[in-house]
TIVO-2410 file (N, C-alpha, C; in nm, 3 decimals):
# residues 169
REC num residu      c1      c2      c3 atome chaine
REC   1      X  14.667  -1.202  21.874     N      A
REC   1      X  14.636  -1.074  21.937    CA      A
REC   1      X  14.767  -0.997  21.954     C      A
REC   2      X  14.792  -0.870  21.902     N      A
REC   2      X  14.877  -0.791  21.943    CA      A
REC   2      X  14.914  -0.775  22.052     C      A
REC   3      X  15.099  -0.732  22.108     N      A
REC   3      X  15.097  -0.659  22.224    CA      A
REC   3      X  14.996  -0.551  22.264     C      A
REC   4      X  14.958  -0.438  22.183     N      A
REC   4      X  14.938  -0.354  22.221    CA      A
REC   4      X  14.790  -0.363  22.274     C      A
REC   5      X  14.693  -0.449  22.191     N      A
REC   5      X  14.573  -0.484  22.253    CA      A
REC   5      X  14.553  -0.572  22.400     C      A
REC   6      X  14.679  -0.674  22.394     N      A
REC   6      X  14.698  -0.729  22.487    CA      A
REC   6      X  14.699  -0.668  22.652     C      A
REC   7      X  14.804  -0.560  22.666     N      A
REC   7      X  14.849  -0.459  22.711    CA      A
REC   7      X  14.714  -0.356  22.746     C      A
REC   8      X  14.625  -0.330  22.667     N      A
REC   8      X  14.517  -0.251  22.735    CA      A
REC   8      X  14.407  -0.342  22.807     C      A
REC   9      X  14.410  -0.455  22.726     N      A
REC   9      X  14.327  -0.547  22.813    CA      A
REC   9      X  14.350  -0.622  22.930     C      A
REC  10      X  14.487  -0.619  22.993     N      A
REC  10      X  14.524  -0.656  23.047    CA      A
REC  10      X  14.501  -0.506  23.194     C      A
REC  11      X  14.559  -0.395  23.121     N      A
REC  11      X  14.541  -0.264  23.220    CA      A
REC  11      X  14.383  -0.222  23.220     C      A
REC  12      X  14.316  -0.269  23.143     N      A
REC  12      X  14.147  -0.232  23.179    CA      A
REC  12      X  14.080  -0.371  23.227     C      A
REC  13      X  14.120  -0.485  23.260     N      A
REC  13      X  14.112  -0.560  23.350    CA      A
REC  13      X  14.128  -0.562  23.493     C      A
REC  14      X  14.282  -0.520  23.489     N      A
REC  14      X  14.311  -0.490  23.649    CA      A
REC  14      X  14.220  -0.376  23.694     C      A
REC  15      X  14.201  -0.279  23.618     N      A
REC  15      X  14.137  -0.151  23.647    CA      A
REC  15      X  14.007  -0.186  23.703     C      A
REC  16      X  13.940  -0.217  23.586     N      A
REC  16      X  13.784  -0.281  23.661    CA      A
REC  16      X  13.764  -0.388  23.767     C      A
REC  17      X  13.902  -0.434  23.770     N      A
REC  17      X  13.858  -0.544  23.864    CA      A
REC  17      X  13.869  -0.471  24.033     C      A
REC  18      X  14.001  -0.385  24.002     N      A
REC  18      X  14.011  -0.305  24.157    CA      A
REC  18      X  13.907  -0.209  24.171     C      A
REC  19      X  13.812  -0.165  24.080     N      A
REC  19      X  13.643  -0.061  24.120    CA      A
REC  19      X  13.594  -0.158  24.140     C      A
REC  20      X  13.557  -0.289  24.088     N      A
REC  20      X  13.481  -0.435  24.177    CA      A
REC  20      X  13.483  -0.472  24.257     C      A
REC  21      X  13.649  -0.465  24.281     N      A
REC  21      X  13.664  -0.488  24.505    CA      A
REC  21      X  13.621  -0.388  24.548     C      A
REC  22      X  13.606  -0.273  24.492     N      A
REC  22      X  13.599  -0.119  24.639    CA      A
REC  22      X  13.467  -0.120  24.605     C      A
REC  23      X  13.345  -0.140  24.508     N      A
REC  23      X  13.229  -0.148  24.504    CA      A
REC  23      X  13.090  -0.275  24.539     C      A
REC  24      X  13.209  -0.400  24.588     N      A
REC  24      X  13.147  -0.497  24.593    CA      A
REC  24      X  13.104  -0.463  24.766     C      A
REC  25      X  13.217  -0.381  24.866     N      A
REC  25      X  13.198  -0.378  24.979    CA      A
REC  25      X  13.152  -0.256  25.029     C      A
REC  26      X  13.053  -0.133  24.947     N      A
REC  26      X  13.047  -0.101  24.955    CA      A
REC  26      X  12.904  -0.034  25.004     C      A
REC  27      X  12.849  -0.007  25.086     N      A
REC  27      X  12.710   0.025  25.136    CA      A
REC  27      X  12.594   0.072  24.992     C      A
REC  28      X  12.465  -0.020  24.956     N      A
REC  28      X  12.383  -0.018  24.848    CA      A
REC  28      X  12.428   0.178  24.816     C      A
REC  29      X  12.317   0.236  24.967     N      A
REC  29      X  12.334   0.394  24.922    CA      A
REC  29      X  12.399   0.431  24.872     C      A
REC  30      X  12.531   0.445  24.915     N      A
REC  30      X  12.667   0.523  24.901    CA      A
REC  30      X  12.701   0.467  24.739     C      A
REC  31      X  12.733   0.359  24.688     N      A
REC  31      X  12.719   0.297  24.532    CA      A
REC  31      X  12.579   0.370  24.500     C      A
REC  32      X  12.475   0.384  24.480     N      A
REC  32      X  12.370   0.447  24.425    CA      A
REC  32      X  12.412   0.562  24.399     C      A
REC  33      X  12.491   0.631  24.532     N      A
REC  33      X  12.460   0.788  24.527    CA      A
REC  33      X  12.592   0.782  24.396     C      A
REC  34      X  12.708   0.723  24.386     N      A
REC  34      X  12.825   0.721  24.298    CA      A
REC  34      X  12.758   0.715  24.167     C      A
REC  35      X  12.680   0.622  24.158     N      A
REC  35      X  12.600   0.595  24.035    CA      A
REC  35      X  12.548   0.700  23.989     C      A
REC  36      X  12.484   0.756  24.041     N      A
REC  36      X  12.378   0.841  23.990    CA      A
REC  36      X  12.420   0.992  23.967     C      A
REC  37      X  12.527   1.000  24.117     N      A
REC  37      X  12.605   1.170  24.058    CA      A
REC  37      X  12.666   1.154  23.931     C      A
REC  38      X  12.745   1.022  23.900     N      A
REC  38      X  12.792   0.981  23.732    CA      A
REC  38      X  12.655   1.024  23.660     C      A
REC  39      X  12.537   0.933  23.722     N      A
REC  39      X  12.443   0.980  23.589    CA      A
REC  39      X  12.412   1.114  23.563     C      A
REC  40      X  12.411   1.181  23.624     N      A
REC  40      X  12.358   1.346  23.637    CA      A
REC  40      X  12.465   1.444  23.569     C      A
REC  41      X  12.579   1.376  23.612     N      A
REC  41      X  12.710   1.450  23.563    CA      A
REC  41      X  12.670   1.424  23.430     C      A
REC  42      X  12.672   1.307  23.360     N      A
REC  42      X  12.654   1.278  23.201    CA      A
REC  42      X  12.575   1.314  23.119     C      A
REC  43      X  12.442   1.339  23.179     N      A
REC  43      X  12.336   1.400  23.170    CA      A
REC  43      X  12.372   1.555  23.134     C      A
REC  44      X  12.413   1.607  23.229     N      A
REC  44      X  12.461   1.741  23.249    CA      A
REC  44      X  12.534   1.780  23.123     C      A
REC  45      X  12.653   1.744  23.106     N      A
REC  45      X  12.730   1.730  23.036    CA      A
REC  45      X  12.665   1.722  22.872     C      A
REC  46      X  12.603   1.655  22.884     N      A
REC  46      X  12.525   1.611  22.744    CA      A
REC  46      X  12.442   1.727  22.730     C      A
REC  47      X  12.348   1.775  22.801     N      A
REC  47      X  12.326   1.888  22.783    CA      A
REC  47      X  12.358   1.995  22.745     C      A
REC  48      X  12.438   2.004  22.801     N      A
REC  48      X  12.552   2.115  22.749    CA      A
REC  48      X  12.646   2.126  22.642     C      A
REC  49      X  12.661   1.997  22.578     N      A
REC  49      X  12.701   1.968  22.469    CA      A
REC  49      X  12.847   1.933  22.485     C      A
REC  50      X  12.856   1.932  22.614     N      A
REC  50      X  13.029   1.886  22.618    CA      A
REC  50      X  13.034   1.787  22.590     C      A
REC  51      X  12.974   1.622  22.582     N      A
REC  51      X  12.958   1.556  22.563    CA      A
REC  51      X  12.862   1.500  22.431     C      A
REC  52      X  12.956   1.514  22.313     N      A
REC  52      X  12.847   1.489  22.243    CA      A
REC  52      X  12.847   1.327  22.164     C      A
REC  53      X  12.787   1.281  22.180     N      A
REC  53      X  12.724   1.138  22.147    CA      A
REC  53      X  12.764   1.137  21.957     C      A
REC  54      X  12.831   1.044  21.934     N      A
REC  54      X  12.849   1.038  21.764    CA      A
REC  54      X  12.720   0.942  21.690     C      A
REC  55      X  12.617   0.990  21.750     N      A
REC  55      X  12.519   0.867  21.686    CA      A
REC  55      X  12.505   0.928  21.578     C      A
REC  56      X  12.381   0.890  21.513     N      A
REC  56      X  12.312   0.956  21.383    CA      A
REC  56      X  12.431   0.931  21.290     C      A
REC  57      X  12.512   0.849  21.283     N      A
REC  57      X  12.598   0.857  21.206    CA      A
REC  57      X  12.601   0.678  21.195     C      A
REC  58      X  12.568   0.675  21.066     N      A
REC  58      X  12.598   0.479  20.990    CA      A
REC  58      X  12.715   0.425  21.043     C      A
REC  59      X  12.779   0.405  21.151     N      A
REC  59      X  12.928   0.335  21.143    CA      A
REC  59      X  12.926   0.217  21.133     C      A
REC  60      X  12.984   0.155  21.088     N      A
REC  60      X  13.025   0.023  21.044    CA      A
REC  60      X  13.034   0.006  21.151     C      A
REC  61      X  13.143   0.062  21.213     N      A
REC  61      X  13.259  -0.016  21.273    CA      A
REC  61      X  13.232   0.030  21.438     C      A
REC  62      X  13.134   0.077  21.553     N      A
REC  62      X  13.129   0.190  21.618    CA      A
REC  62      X  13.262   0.195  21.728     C      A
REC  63      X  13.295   0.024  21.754     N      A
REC  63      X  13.375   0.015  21.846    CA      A
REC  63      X  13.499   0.093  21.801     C      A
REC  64      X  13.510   0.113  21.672     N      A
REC  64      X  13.640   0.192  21.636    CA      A
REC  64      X  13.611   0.323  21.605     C      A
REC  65      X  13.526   0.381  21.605     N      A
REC  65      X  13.477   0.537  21.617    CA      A
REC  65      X  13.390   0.619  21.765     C      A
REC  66      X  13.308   0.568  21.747     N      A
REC  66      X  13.210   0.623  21.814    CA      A
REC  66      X  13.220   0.574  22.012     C      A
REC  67      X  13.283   0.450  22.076     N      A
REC  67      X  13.287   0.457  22.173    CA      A
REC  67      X  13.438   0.475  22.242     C      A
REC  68      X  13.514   0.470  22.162     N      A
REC  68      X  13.672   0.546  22.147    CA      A
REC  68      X  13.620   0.727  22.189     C      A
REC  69      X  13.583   0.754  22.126     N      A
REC  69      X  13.548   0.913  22.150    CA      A
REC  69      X  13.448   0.928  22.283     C      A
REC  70      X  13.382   0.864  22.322     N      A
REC  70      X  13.273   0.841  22.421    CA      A
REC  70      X  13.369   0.868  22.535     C      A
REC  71      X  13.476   0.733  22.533     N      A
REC  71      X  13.558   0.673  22.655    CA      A
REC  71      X  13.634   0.821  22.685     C      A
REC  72      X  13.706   0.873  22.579     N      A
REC  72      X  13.793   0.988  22.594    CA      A
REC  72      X  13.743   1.076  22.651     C      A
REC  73      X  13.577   1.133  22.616     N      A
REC  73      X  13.537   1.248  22.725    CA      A
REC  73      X  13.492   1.199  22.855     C      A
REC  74      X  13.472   1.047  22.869     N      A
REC  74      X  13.430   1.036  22.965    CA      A
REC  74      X  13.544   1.106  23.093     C      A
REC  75      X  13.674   1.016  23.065     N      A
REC  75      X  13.789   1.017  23.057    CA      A
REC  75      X  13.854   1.169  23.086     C      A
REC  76      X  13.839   1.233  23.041     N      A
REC  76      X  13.832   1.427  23.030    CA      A
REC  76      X  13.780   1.435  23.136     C      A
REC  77      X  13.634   1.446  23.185     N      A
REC  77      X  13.579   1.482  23.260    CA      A
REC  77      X  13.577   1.404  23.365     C      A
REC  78      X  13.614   1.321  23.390     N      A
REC  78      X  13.721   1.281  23.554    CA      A
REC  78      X  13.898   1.271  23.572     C      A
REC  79      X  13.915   1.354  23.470     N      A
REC  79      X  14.056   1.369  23.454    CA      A
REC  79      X  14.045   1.521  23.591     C      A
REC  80      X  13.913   1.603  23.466     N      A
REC  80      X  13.908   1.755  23.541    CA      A
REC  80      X  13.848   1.748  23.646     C      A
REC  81      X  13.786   1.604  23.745     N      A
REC  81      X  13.688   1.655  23.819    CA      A
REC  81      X  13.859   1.625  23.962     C      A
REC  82      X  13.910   1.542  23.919     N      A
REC  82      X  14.008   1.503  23.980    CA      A
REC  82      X  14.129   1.600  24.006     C      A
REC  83      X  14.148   1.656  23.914     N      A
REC  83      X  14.233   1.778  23.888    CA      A
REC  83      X  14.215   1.876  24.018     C      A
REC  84      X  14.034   1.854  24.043     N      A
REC  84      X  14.055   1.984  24.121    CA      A
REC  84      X  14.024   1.936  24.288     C      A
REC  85      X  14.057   1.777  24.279     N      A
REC  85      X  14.051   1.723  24.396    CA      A
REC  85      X  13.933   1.716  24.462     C      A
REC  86      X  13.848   1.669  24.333     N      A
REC  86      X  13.715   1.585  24.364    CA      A
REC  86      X  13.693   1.443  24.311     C      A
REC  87      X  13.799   1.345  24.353     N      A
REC  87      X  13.816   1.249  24.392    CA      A
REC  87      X  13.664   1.134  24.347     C      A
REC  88      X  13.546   1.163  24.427     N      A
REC  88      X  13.460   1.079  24.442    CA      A
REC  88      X  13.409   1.110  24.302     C      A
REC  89      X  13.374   1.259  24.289     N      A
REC  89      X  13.321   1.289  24.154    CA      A
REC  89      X  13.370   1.267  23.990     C      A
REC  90      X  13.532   1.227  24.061     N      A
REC  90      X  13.562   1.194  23.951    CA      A
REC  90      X  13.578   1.038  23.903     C      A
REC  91      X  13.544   0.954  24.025     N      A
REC  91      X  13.545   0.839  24.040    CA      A
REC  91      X  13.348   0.765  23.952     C      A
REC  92      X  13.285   0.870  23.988     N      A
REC  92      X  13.145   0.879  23.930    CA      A
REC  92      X  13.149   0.801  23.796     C      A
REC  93      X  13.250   0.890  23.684     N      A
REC  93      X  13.264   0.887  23.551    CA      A
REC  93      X  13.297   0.713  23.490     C      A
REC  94      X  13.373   0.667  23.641     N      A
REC  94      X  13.410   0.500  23.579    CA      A
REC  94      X  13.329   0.407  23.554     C      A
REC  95      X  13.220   0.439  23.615     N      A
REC  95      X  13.086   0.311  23.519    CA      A
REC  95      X  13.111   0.355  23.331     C      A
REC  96      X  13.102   0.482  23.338     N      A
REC  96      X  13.075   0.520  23.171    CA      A
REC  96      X  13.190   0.474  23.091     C      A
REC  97      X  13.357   0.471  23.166     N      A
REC  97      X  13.440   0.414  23.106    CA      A
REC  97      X  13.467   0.339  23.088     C      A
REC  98      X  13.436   0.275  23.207     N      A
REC  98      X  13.433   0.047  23.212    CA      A
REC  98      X  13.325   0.065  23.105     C      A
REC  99      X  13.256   0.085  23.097     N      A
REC  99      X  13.112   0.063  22.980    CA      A
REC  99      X  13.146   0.073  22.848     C      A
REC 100      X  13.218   0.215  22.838     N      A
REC 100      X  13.264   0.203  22.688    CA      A
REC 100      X  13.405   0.034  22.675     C      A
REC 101      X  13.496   0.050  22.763     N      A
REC 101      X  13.589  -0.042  22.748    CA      A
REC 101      X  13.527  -0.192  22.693     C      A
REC 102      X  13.407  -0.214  22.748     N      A
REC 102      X  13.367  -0.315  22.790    CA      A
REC 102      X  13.297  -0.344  22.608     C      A
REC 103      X  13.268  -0.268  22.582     N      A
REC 103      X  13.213  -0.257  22.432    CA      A
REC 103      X  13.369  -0.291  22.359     C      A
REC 104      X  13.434  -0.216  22.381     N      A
REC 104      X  13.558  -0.287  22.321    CA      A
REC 104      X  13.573  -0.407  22.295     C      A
REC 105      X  13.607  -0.448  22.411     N      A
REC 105      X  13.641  -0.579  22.463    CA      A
REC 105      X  13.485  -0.636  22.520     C      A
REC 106      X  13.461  -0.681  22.469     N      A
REC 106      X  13.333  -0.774  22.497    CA      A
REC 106      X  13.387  -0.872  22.584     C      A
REC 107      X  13.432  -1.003  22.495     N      A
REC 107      X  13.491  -1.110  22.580    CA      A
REC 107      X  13.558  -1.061  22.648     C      A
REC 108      X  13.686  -1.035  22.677     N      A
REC 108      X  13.732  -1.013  22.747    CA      A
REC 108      X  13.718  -0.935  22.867     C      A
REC 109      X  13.656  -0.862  22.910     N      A
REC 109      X  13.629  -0.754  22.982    CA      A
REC 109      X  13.459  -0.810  23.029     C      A
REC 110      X  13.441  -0.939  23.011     N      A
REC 110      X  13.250  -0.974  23.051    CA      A
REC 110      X  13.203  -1.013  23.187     C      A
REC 111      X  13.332  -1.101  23.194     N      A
REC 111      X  13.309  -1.112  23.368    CA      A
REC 111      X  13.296  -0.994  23.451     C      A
REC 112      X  13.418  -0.894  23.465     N      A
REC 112      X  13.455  -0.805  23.554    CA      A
REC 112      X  13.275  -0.739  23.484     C      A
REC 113      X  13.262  -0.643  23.347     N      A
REC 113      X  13.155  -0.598  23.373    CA      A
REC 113      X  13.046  -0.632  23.375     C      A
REC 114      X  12.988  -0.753  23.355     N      A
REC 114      X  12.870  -0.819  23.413    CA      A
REC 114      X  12.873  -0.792  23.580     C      A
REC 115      X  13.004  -0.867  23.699     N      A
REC 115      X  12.925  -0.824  23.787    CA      A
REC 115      X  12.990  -0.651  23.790     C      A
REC 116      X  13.025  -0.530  23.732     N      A
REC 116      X  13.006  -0.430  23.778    CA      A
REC 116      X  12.826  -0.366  23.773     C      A
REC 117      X  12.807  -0.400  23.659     N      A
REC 117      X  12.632  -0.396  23.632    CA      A
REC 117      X  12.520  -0.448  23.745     C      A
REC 118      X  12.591  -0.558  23.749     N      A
REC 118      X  12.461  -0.653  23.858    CA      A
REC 118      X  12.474  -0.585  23.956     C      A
REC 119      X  12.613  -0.484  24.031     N      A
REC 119      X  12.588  -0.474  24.149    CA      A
REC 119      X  12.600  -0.337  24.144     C      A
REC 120      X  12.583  -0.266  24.039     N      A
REC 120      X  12.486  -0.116  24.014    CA      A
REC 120      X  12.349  -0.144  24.035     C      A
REC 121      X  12.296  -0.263  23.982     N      A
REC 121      X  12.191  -0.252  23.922    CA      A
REC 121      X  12.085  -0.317  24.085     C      A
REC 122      X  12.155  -0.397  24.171     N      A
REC 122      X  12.061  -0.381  24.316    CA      A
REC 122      X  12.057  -0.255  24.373     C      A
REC 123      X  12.120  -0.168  24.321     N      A
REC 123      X  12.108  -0.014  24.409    CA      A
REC 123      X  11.964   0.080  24.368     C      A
REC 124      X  11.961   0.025  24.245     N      A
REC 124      X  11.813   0.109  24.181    CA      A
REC 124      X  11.724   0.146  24.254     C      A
REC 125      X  11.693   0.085  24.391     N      A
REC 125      X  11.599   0.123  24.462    CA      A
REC 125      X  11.590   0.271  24.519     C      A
REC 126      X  11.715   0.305  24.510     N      A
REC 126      X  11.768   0.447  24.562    CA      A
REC 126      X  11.749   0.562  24.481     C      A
REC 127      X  11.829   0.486  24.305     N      A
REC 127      X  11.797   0.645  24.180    CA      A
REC 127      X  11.715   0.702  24.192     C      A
REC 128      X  11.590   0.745  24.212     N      A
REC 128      X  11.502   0.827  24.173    CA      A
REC 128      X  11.495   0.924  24.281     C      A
REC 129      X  11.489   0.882  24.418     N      A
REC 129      X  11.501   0.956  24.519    CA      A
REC 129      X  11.624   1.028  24.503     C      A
REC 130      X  11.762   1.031  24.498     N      A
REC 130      X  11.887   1.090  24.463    CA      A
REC 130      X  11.896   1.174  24.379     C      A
REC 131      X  11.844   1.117  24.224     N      A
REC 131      X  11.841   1.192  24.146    CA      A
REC 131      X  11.773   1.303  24.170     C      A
REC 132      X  11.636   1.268  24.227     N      A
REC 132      X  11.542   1.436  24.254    CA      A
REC 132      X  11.669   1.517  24.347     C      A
REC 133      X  11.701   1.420  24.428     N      A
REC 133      X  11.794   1.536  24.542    CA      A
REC 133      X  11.846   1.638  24.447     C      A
REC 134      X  11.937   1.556  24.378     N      A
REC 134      X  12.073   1.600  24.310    CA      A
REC 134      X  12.019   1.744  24.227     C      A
REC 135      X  11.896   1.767  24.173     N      A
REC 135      X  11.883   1.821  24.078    CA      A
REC 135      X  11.755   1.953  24.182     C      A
REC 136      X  11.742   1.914  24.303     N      A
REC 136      X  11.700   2.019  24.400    CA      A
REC 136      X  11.814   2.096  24.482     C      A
REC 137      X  11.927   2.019  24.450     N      A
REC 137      X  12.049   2.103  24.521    CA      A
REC 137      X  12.144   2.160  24.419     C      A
REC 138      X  12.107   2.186  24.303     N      A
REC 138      X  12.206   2.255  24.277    CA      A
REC 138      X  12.085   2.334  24.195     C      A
REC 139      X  12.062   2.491  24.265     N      A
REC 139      X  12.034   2.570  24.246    CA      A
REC 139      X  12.098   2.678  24.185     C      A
REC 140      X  12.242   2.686  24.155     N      A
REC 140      X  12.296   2.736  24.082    CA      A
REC 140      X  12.303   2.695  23.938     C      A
REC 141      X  12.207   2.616  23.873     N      A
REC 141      X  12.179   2.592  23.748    CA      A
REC 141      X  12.052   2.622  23.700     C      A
REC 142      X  12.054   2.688  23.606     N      A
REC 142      X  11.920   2.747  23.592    CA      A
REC 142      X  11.803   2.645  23.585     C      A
REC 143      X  11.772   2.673  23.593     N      A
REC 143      X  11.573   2.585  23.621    CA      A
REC 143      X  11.555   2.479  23.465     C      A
REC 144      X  11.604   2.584  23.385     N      A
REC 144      X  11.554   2.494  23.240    CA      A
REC 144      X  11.643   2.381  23.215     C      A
REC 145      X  11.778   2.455  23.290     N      A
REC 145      X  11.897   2.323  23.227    CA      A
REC 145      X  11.871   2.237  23.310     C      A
REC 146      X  11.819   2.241  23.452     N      A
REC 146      X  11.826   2.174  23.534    CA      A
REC 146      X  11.695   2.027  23.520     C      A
REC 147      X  11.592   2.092  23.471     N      A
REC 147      X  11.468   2.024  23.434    CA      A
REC 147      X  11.567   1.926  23.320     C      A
REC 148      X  11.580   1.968  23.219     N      A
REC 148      X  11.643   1.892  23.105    CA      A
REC 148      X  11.745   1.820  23.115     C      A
REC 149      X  11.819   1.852  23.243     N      A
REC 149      X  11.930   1.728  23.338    CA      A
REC 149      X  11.892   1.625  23.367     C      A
REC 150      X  11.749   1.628  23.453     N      A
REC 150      X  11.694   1.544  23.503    CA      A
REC 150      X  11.605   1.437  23.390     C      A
REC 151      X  11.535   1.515  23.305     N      A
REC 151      X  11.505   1.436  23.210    CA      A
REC 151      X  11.544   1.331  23.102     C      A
REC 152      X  11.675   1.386  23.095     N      A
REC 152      X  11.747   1.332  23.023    CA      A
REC 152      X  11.828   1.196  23.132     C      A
REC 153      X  11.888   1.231  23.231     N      A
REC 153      X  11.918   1.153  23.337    CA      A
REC 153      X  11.816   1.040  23.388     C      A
REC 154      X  11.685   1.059  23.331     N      A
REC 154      X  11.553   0.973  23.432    CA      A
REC 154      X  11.630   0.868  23.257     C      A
REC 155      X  11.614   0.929  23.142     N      A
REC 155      X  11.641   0.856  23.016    CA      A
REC 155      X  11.724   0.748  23.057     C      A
REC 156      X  11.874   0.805  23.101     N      A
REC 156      X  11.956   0.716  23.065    CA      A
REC 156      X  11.952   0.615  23.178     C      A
REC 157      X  11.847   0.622  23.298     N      A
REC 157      X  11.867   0.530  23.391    CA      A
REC 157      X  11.776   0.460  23.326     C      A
REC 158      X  11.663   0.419  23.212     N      A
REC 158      X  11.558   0.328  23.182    CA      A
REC 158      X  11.656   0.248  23.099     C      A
REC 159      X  11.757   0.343  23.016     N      A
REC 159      X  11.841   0.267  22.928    CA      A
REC 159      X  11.952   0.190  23.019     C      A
REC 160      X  11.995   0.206  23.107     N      A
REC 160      X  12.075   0.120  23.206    CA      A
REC 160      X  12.010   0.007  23.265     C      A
REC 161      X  11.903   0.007  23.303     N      A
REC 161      X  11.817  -0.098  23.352    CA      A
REC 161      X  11.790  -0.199  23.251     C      A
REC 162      X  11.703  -0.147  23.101     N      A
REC 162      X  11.701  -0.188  22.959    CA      A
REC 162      X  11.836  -0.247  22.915     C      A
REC 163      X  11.888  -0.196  22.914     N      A
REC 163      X  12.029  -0.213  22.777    CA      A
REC 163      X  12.152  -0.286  22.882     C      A
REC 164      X  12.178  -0.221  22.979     N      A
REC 164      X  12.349  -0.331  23.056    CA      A
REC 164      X  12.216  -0.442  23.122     C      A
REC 165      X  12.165  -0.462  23.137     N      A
REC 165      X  12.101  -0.549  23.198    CA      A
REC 165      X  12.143  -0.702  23.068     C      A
REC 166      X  12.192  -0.664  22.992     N      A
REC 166      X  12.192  -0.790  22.919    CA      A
REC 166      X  12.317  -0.840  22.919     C      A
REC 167      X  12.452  -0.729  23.021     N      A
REC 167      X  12.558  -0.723  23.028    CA      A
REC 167      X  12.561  -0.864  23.127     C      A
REC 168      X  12.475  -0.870  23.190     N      A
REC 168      X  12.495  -0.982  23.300    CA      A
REC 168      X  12.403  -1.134  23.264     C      A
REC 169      X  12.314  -1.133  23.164     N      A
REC 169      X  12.298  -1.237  23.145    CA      A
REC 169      X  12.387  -1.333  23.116     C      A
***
């Protein structure tokens, strides 16, 4: 194994492991509500096309295309949410980046995100109620984008439940 792979796995280890201590002690709600403003944000985002997904495309290889580019906007968009000293909101975005990392690095990175998953995934009781909040309080988005936030957001929480759920077996 290279330094240089060594070296990120080593800094996206420590990384996920210090969101594992501050999320392991952290009240179900308050982790739900983190969860889910991430999901809405991504949602959002995707909508809008700032975020655009490289699927539809044959890659061989995806870990070397397609979740490299994922991680980076995730990455962007809590760079900017932080920038403007929104802190929590930008803290939202780190499930999606541990997630892509974690695709990277499979082995390596399985412990830390298996339990980051398992202990997203007791909060579920909360998403749906939040999510409606989230998408009744921000009235400064028009009605259509806002419907299509949520829809798309109800999506990616069946695929989180579905799909990282196998992160922890």
């Amino acid at each position: 194994m290279g330094f240089i792979r060594k070296s990120a796995i080593k800094s996206y280890k420590r990384e996920l492991s210090a969101f594992n201590s501050m999320i392991e002690d952290v009240d179900d709600r308050e982790l739900a509500d983190l969860f889910v403003f991430g999901l809405w944000t991504r949602a959002g985002m995707q909508v809008e096309g700032s975020i655009s997904l490289p699927g539809n495309e044959p890659y061989l290889m995806p870990e070397l295309v397609a979740y490299p580019i994922l991680q980076g906007q995730f990455q962007g968009i809590m760079k900017a949410f932080q920038k403007k000293g929104l802190i929590r909101e930008g803290n939202s975005m780190l499930f999606w980046i541990f997630s892509c990392r974690a695709l990277l690095y499979r082995e390596e990175l399985k412990d830390e995100i298996n339990f980051m998953w398992s202990r997203v995934l007791e909060t579920k009781a909360h998403w749906d109620e939040l999510l409606t909040d989230i998408e009744e309080e921000n009235t400064e988005i028009d009605r259509d984008t806002r419907i299509k936030t949520l829809k798309l957001a109800l999506e990616i929480q069946v695929h989180v439940e579905d799909d990282y759920s196998p992160f922890i077996k």
